[in-house]
N, C-alpha and C positions, 0 to 999 in steps of 0.2 A: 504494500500500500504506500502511497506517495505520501512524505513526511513534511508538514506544515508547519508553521512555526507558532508558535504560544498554543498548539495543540497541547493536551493532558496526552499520559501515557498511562492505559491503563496499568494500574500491578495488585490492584484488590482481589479475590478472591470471591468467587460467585456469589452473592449478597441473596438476602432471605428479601422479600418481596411482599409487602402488602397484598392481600386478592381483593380489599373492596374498590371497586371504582373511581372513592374518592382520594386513596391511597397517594399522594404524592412519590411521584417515579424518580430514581436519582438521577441526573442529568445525564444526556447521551456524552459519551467520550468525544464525539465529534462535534459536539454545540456550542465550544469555543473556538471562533473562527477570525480572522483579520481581513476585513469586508476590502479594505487598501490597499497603500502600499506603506501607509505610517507603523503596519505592525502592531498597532492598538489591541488586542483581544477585546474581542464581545460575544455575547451573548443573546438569544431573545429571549423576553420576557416571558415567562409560563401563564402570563394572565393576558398580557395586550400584544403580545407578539413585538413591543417595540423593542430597542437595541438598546443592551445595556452595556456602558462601556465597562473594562473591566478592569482597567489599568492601576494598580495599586491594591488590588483587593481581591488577589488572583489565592491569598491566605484565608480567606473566610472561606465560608460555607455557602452562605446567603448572602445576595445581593437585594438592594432595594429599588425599585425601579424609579424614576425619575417622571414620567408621566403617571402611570396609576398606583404609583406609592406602595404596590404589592413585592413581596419577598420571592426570591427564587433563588432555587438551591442551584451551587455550581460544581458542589461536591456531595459526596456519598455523606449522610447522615454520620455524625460519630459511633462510635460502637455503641451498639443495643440501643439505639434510636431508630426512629425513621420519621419522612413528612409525611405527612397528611394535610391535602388542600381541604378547607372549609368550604361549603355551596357560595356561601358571600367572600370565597378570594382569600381568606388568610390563611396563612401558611402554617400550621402549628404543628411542632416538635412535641416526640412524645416517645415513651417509649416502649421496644418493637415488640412487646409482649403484650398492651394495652390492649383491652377487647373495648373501651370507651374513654371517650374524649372529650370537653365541651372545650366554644368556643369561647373566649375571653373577650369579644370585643361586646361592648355595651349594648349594641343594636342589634344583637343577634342571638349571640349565648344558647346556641342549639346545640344538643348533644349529639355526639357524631357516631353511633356504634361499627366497629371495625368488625371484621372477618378474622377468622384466624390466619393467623401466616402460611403459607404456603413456601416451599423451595422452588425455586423456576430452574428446572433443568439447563446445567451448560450448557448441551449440547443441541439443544434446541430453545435459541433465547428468542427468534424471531415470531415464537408460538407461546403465547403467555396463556398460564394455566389458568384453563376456566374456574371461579370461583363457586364454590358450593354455596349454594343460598341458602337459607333458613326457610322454617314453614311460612307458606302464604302464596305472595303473587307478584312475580315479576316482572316491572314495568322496563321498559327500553325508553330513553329521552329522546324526545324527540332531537332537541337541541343538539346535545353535547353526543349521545348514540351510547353511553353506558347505563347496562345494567343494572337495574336496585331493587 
């Protein structure tokens, strides 16, 4: 594969995987990119798709967007954590054993119940394992297309 520059390399080791849909996913190895020729690293925003620049802060975890004010991870979660996006866009850290979650911001504070974790197969990372639902009835979003 042709080597980019301010590309991540990966060296983690197959990571345990939320299966609820609202699960926040750890950032693709390829989603910091240098749009120029200034070498800048960025990123897109996991909420507005806008371009965050990344220059100084390639040591965090979470960047903060600069149009919708929303969190987005640019690393793997610390150990025994993981993200989970909120329905209203906030990003909250928890950790990766949590079966519930609420959400802290004042206008919302809805409880987020998670799935158990699942392991996603190395060998087949391009096929994410379907999530067991609980009893009831499973809707499809229209909007977004995941399962709940």
């Amino acid at each position: 594969s042709a080597s980019h520059s301010g590309n991540v390399t990966p060296t983690a080791p197959p990571y345990l995987q939320e299966s609820s849909p609202r699960a926040e996913l750890p950032p693709p190895y390829t989603a910091i990119a240098s749009p120029d020729a200034s070498g800048i690293p960025v990123i897109n925003c996991r909420v507005c798709q806008s371009l965050i620049n990344l220059d100084g802060k390639l040591h965090q975890h979470v960047v903060k967007c600069t149009v919708c004010n929303e969190a987005t991870p640019i690393k793997n979660p610390p150990t025994g954590k993981k993200y989970v996006r909120c329905p209203c866009n906030c990003l909250l850290i928890c950790k990766d054993t949590s079966r519930r979650i609420g959400c802290p911001r004042p206008n919302c504070r809805r409880i987020i119940n998670l799935s158990p974790v699942m392991l996603i197969s190395e060998e087949q990372p391009a096929q994410p394992a379907l999530p067991v639902q609980p009893e009831g009835t499973r809707v499809v979003c229209g909007h977004c297309g995941n399962t709940f």
